[in-house]
Structures are given as C-alpha cells and as structure tokens.
N, C-alpha and C positions, 0 to 999 in steps of 0.2 A: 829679495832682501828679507822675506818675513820667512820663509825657507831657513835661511841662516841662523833668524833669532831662533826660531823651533829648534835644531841644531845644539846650538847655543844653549839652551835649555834644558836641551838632556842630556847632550855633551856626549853624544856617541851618533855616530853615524855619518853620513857623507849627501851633500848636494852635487845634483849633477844637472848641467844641461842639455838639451834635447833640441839644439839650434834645426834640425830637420822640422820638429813636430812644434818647433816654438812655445817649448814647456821645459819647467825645473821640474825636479823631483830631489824629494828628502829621504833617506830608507835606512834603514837600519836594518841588517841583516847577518850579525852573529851575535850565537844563539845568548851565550854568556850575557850580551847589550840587552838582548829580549826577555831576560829572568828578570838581569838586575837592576834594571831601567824602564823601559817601557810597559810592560806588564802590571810593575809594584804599582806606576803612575793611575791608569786607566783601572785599576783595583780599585787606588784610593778616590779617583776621581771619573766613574763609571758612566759610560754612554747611556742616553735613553731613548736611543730608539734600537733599530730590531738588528743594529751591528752588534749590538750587547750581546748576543746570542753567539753570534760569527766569533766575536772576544774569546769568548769562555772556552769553546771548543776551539779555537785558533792559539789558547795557550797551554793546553791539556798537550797540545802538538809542540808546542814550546818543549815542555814540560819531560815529554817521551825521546824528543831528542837530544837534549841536556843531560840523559840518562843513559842514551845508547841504545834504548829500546827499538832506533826506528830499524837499526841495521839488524832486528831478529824476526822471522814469518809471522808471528802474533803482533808486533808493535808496526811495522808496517801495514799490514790488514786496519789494525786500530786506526792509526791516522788517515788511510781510506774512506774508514765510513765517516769520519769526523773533515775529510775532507771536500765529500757526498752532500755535507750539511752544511758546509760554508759558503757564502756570497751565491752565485750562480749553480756550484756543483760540481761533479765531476767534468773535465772538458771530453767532449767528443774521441778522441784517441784512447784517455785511460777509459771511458768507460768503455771501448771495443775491448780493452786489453784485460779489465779484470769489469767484467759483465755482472757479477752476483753479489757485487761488494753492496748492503744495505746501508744507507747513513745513519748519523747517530739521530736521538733524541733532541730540539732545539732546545733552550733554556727560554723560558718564558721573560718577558721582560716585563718589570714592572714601572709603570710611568708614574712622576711625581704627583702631588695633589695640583700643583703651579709650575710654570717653567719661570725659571731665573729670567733676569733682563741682560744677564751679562753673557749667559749662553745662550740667548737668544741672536745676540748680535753675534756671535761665535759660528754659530749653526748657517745664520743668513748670509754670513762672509764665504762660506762654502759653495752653500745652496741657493742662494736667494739673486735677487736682482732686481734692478730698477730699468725701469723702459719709460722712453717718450716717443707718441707718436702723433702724426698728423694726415689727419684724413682730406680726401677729395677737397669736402665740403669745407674746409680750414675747423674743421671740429679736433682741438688741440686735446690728446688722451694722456693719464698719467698711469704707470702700471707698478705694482710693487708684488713679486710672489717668491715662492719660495717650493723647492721642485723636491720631490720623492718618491721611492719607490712606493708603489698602494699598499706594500706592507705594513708599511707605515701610517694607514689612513688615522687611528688613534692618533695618534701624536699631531698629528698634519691638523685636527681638529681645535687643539689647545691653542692652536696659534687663534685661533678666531675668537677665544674667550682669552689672552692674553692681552690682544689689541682691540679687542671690545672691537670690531670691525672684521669685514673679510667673508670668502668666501670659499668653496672648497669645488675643485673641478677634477672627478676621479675620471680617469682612461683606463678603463679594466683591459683593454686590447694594447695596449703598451706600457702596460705594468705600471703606471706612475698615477701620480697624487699631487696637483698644485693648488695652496693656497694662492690668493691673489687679492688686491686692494684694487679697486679702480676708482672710487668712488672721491673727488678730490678733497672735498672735506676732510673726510676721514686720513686722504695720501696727507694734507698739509697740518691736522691737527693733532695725528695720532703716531703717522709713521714716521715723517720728519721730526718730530718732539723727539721719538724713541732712541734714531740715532744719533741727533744733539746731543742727549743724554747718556747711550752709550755708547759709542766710537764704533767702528768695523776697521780690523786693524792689520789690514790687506788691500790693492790694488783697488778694492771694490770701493775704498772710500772718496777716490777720487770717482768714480760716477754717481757713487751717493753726493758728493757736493753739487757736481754738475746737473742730477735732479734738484736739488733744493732749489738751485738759482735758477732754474725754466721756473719751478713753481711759483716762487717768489714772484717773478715777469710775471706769471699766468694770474698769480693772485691780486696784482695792482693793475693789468693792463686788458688781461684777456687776448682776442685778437689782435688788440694792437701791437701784441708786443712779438707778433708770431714769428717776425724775420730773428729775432734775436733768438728766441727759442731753436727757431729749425740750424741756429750755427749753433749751440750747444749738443742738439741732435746728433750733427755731421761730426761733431770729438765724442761721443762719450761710448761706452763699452767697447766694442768690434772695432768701428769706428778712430778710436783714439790712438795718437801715434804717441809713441814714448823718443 
C-alpha cells in the first residue's frame, strides 16, 4: 500500500510484485520520469547520508543519457567511472570487461547541525526496528536500533544525541554501523514518546504498536505479565501473518 502512495506522489512509475521473493517494488525507469520528477524532488529535498553522493553522480548519468551522450565512446567511459563510484561499484563481469575504467570523485556530504523528527521516523521506517526478547532466565529484553552501512558511522552518531540515549556498535568486518536502545527506560521514555509523536508510515507501525503494548505489560507487570508478552512476540515482525 505505501508503495502506491509513493507512486502516487510522483505519478510516474510502476509497482510491481515479486510473489516468489515476497516483495513489492516501486521503480521508475524512463529517463524523461528521472529529469522531470524524481531528480528535481531529491535536489529540493536532499539525502544526508552518504547515498547523497551515489545521487549526484547517479544523475550526471541521468543527465548523459537524456542527451545521447551515453551512445558516444567518451559518454559511455564517463558513466563507467561514475558507475565505479556508485553503491558497491563496478560488478564483477564489467570490471573483467573494461579493467582500467578509474571512478569518479565522491561528493562529500554535508550533515545537518540536528536531524529532523519527521525524517528521523522516515529513515527508521527503512532502516530501523523493534525487537522483544526473552531469555532462559525469564529476563524479558526490549531492543530498538537502526542498521547502516559504517560509511555512514557520522550520521549513525546523531541519532545518540537526537534521543539523548543509545549506543553505537561498528562491525568493520561487515561493513555496517548499528545504533541501538536497550536500555528500558529510555525504550519507554524516549523511544515510544518519539513515535507517538511522529508516526512511521509503513508496515513497520504495526510492530511498533505491538512493542508499545509488551512495554506497557512490562512496565505495570514485569514478569508477571510474560505469557502475554511472549504472544505478542510470536505476531510481530517475521512472525506476523497478514
């Protein structure tokens, strides 16, 4: 559904289902959509983390083929290296096939002085998530984090001075960066307030509600209330049937 409203919103483009892989996907893929539309959008309304970069050289490619240039030996080459610098990189095949293509220069990204609250819940709908778990000992755990490439470790940082809480767990061997909350005070005083206050406006809101209300058990009852908790456990994320 939230696919659609996206959609919807830029009014080009097409949703498709992927019933094998149990995934939608939104895409927009001619070129004209990507000048006139999606481009001018993320211009006026600019990423801050380090896709910002991926953007800029991902529409210079725009840019070259809206002009014709990619079908000349110089404007092909170009989008090479600018294709060298984007996301992962060249894949494995083109780089056997053209070995000497160098990438472009990244754009530096510049991060705000504060992150918003309304793209913070934007960002978390993406990236984030909520977990409950329960151990051996009935020791009932609440988790809130928020996943990244360690590109990103800057940015990953803010979130800990956004939620006055949190902490940060860098895996340099699998490239990633998680913010995390465990700590329940903070899950019940700072995280739940947040998205009271701002909405997540994606599938994920139904396991954010379903956290609130273990919390809520946890915070009047504690162990007592663990059978009820562990059947909120058994719907929510993975878990949950539609």
């Amino acid at each position: 559904m939230i696919l659609h409203k996206i959609q919807k919103y830029f009014g080009v483009g097409s949703v498709t289902n992927r019933e094998s892989r149990n995934i939608c996907v939104y895409r927009v893929t001619k070129v004209e959509d990507l000048k006139r539309v999606i481009i001018p959008h993320f211009t006026c309304y600019p990423l801050i983390s380090k896709k910002y970069s991926d953007f800029i050289l991902w529409s210079k490619v725009v840019d070259l083929m809206a002009t014709k240039q990619h079908l000349t030996p110089v404007g092909f080459n170009t989008i090479l290296s600018y294709y060298a610098s984007i996301n992962t990189g060249l894949s494995p095949k083109v780089m056997s096939e053209f070995p000497d293509i160098v990438g472009a220069d990244k754009i530096e990204v510049k991060l705000p002085e504060r992150l918003h609250p309304e793209w913070v819940s934007g960002f978390v709908a993406g990236d984030g998530g909520f977990s409950i778990g329960i151990r051996k000992t009935e020791q009932i755990y609440f988790r809130f984090h928020i996943a990244q490439h360690s590109r990103d470790q800057l940015l990953m940082q803010m979130f800990i001075s956004f939620f006055d809480c949190g902490k940060l767990n860098i895996r340099t061997n699998a490239k990633r960066c998680d913010f995390y909350v465990q700590d329940f005070r903070f899950i019940f005083d700072k995280i739940i307030m947040h998205f009271d206050n701002y909405p997540l406006c994606n599938i994920k809101t139904l396991d954010f509600e379903s956290f609130k209300q273990a919390a809520i058990l946890y915070k009047e009852g504690g162990k007592d209330n663990i059978e009820e908790i562990q059947q909120i456990i058994n719907t929510m994320n993975s878990k949950r049937e539609f």
